[in-house]
C-alpha positions as CSV (number, residue, x, y, z in Angstrom):
1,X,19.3,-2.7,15.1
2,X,15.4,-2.4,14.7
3,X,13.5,-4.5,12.3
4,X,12.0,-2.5,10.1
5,X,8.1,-3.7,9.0
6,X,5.4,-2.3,6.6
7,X,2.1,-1.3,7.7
8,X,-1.0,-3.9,6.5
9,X,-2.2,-1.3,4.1
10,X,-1.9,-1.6,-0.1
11,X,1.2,-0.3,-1.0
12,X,2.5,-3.3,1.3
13,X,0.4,-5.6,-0.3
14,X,1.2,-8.3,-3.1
15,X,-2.2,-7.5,-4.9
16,X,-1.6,-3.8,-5.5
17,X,0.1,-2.5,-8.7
18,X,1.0,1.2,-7.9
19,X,-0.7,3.8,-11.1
20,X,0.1,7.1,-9.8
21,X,-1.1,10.2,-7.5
22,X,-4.7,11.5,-6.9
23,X,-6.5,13.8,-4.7
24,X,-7.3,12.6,-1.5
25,X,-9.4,14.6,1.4
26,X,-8.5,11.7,3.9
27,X,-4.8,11.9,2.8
28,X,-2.8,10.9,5.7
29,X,-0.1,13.0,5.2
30,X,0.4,16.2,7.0
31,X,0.2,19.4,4.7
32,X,-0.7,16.7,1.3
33,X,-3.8,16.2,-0.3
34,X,-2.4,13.7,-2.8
35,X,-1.9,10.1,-2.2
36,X,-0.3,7.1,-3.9
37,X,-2.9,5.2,-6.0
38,X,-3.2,2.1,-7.9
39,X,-4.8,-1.0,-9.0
40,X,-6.0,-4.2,-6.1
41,X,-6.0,-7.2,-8.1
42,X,-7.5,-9.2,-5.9
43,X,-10.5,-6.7,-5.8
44,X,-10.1,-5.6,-9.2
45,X,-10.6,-1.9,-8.2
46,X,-8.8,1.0,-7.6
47,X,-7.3,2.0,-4.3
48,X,-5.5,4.3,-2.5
49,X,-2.0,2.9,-1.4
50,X,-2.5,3.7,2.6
51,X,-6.1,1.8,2.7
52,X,-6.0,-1.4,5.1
53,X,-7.8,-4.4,3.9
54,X,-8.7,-7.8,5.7
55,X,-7.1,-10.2,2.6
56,X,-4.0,-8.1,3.2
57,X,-1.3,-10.6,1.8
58,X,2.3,-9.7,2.5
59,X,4.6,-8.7,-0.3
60,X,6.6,-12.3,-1.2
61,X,10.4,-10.3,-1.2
62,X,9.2,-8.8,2.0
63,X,8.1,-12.3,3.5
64,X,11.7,-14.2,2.0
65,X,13.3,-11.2,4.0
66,X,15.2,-9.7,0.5
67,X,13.6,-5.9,1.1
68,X,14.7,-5.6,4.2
């Protein structure tokens, strides 16, 4: 069996609080121009969910091993 793991990008992250879907012309997704959106707290900004950030901090369940 393969361990599954989350990229280092928001919607992994414990600081994001997911808001909804916006436009996005650097959506990642093939065929999509809408991307999962939502609020950094540590920042205390709005991201997009697939942005990478250097104080990445990984989500406490995922680190305890309960998600996955």
């Amino acid at each position: 069996m393969q361990k599954i793991t989350l990229p280092k990008c928001c919607v992994s992250c414990e600081h994001y609080t997911h808001k909804g879907y916006d436009n996005d012309i650097l959506c990642p997704f093939k065929n999509k121009s809408r991307t999962a959106f939502g609020e950094c707290k540590k920042h205390k900004s709005n991201v997009f969910s697939t942005e990478i950030c250097n104080l990445f901090e990984k989500i406490e369940e995922v680190r305890q091993g309960k998600l996955f």
